[in-house]
C-alpha positions as CSV (number, residue, x, y, z in Angstrom):
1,X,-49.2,-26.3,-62.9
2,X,-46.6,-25.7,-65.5
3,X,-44.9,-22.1,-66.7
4,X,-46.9,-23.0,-70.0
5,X,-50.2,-24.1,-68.7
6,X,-50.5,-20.9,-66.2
7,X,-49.5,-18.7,-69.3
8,X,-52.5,-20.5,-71.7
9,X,-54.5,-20.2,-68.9
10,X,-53.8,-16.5,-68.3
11,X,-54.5,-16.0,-71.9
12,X,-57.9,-17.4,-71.6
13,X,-58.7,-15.7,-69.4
14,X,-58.1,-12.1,-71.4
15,X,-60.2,-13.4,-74.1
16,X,-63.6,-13.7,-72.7
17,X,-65.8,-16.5,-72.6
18,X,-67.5,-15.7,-75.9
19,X,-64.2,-15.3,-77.9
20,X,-62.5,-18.3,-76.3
21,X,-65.7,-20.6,-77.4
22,X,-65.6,-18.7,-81.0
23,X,-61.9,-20.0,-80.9
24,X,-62.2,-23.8,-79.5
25,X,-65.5,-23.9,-82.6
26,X,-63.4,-22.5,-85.2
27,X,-60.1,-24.7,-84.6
28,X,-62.8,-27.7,-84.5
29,X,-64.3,-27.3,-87.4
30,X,-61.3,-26.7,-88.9
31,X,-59.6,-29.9,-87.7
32,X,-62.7,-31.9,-89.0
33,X,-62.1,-30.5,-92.5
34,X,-58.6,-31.5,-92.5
35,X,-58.8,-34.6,-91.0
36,X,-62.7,-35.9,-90.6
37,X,-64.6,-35.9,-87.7
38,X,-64.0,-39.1,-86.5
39,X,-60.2,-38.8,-87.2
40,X,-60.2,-35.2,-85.0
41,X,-59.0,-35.5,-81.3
42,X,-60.0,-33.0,-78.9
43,X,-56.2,-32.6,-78.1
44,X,-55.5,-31.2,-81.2
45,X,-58.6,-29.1,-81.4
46,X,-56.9,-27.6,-78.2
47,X,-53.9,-27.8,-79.5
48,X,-54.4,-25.8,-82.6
49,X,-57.0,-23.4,-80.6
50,X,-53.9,-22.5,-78.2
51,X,-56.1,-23.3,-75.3
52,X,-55.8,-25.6,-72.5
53,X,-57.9,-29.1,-73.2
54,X,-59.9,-28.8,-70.1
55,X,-61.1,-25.9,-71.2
56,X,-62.7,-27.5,-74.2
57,X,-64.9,-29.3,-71.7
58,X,-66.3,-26.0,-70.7
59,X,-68.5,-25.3,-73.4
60,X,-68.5,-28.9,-75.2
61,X,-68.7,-32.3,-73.3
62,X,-68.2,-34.1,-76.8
63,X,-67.0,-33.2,-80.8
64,X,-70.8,-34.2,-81.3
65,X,-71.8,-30.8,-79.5
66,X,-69.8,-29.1,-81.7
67,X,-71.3,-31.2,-84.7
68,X,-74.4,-30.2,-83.8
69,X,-73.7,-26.3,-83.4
70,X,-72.2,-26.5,-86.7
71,X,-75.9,-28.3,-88.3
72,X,-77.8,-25.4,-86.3
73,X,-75.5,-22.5,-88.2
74,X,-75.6,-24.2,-91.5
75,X,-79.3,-24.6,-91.4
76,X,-79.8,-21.1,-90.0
77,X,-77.7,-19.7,-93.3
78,X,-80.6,-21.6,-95.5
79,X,-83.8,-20.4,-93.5
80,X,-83.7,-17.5,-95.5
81,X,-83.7,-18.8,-98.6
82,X,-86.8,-20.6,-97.8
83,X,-88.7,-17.9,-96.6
84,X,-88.0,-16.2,-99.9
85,X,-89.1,-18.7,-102.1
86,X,-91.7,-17.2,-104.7
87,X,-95.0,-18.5,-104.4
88,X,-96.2,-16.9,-107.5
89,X,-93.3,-18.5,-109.9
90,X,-93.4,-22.2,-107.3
91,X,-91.1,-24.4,-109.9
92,X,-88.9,-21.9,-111.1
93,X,-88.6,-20.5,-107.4
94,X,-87.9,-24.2,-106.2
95,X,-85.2,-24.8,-109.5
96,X,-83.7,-21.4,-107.7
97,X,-83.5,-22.3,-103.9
98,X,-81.6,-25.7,-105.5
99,X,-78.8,-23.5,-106.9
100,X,-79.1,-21.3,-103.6
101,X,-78.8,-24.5,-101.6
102,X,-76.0,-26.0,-104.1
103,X,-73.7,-22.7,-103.4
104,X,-74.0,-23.2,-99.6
105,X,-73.2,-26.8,-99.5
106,X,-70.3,-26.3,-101.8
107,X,-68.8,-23.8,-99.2
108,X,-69.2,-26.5,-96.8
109,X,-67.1,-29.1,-99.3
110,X,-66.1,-32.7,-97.3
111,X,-68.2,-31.5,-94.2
112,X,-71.4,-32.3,-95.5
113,X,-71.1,-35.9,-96.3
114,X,-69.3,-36.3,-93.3
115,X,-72.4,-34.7,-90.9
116,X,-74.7,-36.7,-93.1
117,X,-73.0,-39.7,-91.6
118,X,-72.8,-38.9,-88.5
119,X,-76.0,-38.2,-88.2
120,X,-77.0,-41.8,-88.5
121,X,-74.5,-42.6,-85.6
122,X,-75.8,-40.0,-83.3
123,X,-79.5,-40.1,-81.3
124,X,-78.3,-36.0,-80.6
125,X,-77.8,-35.4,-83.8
126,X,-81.3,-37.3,-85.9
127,X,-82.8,-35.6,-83.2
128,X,-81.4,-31.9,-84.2
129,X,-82.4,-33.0,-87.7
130,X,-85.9,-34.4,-87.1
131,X,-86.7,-31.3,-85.3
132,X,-85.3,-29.1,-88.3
133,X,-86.7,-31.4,-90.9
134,X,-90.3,-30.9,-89.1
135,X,-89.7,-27.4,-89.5
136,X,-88.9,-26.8,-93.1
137,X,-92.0,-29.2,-93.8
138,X,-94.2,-26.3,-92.3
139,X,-92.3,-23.9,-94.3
140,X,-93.0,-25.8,-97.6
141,X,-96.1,-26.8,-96.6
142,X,-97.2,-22.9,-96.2
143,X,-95.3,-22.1,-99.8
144,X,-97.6,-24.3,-101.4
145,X,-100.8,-22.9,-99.5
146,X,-100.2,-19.8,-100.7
147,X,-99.2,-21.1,-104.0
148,X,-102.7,-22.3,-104.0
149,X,-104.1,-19.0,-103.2
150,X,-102.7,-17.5,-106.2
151,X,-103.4,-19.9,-108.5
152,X,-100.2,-21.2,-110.0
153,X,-100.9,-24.7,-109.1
154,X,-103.7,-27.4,-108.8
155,X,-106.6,-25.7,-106.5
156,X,-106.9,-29.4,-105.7
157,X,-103.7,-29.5,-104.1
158,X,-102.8,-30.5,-100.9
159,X,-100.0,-28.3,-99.6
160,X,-98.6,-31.3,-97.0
161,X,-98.7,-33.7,-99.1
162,X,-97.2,-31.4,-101.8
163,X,-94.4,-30.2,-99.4
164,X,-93.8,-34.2,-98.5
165,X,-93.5,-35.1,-102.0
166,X,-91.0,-32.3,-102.6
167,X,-89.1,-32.9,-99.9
168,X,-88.7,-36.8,-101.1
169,X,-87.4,-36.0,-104.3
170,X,-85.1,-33.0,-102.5
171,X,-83.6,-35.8,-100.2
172,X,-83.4,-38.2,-103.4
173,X,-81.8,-35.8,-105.7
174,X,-79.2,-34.7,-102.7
175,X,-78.6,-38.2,-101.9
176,X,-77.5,-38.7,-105.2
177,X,-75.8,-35.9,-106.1
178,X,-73.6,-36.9,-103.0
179,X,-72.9,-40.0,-104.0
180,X,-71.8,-39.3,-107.9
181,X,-69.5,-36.7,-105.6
182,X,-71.2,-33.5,-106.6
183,X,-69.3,-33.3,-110.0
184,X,-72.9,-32.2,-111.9
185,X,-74.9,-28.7,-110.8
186,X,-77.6,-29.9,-108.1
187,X,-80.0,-27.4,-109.7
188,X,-79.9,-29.4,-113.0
189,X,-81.0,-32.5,-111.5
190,X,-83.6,-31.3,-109.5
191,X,-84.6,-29.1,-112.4
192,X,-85.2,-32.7,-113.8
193,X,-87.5,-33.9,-111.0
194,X,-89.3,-31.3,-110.8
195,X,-90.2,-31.0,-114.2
196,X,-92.4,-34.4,-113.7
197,X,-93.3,-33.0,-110.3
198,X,-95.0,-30.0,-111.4
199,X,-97.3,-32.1,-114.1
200,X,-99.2,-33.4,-111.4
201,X,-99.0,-30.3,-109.0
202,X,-100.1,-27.4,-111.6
203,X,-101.1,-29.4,-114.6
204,X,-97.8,-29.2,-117.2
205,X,-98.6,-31.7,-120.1
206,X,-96.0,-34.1,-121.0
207,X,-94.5,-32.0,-123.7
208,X,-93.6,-29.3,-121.4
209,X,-92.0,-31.5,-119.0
210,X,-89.3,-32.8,-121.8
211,X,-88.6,-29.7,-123.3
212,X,-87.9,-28.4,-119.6
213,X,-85.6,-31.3,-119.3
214,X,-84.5,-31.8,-122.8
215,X,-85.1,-35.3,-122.3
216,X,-87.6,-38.2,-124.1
217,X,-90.5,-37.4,-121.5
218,X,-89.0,-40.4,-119.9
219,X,-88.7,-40.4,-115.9
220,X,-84.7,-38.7,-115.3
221,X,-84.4,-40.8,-112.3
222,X,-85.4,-42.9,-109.7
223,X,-87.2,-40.7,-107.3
224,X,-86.7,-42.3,-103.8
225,X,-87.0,-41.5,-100.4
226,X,-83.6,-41.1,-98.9
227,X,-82.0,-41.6,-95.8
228,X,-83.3,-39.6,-92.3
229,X,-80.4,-37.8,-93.3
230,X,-80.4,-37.5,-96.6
231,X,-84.2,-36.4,-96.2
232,X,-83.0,-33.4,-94.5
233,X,-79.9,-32.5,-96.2
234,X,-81.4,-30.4,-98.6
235,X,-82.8,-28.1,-96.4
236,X,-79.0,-27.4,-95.2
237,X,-78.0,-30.0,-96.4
238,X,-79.3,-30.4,-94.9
């Protein structure tokens, strides 16, 4: 062993297990945003984490581990705006958890397209997201229930169904927001959606719907199902 790799080791060493893994995730994520995940080496995650590379393999055996510890904090920073959402105010509370959403995924800048497509790639990752995806469903699904309680929409809603059709025009409205590169607010275009939404879910006439969108009362976009990805990137996105 070398004068340098017995002093990195040494150094590891002193810095605990839990600091040393908080080191090798940081300088990863940090090497994806400047370079892309598939353009990041583990050698200069190493490199730039002033750890030996072997000891990379102690806590990760791939970058898509690391990928997928990244999904799991970004989605555990939105959980709490889901539980929050007002079931007493259900459009305007939705309209909100958008520009809640919209804030965190612009802290997360080129990452998020670039986990969105590596989730198609990776059978670890869809299955992180199915999982996730499975729960916010629940979560929506329970927001509309009580919704339902109180009276602020249909009593002839059905809260799956409801949190299903939500959750398609969520992944449609992130999918494209993506792709025209985020330069318009999120909230505003799911504002849109939902305006048309919400006539079938608590009963808004036609009129109400435009001047909500300050549009013709004419449909503000296609509203389609998105990728398995793109179906879940709203709740982090996801």
């Amino acid at each position: 062993m070398t004068m340098v790799m017995t002093m990195v080791t040494n150094q590891n060493r002193a810095l605990g297990r839990d600091r040393l893994r908080a080191r090798i995730y940081e300088s990863a994520i940090a090497q994806f945003r400047a370079h892309g995940f598939d353009r990041a080496t583990v050698d200069g995650i190493t490199a730039a984490a002033g750890v030996a590379k072997g000891t990379f393999f102690n806590f990760y055996k791939t970058k898509v581990d690391v990928l997928a510890e990244y999904y799991w904090r970004v989605d555990e920073r939105l959980a709490p705006l889901r539980k929050a959402l007002d079931p007493g105010q259900p459009r305007a509370a939705l309209v909100r958890y958008g520009q809640a959403v919209e804030r965190e995924f612009r802290r997360e800048g080129p990452m998020l397209p670039d986990l969105l497509s590596q989730i198609l790639r990776h059978d670890a990752l869809r299955q992180l997201d199915r999982a996730s995806g499975e729960a916010d469903a629940a979560q929506f699904k329970a927001f509309f229930a009580e919704a339902r309680e109180r009276g602020t929409v249909r009593a002839t809603l059905r809260p799956g169904e409801a949190a299903e059709l939500f959750l398609d025009v969520w992944s449609g409205t992130v999918s494209r927001w993506l792709e025209t590169g985020a330069r318009n607010p999120l909230s505003k275009m799911l504002e849109r959606r939902l305006a048309y939404l919400f006539r079938g879910f608590a009963g808004e006439d036609e009129d109400e719907a435009t001047r909500t969108t300050g549009g013709t009362g004419k449909h503000g976009g296609q509203l389609r199902r998105g990728s398995e990805a793109g179906t879940r990137a709203l709740q982090r996105g996801k």
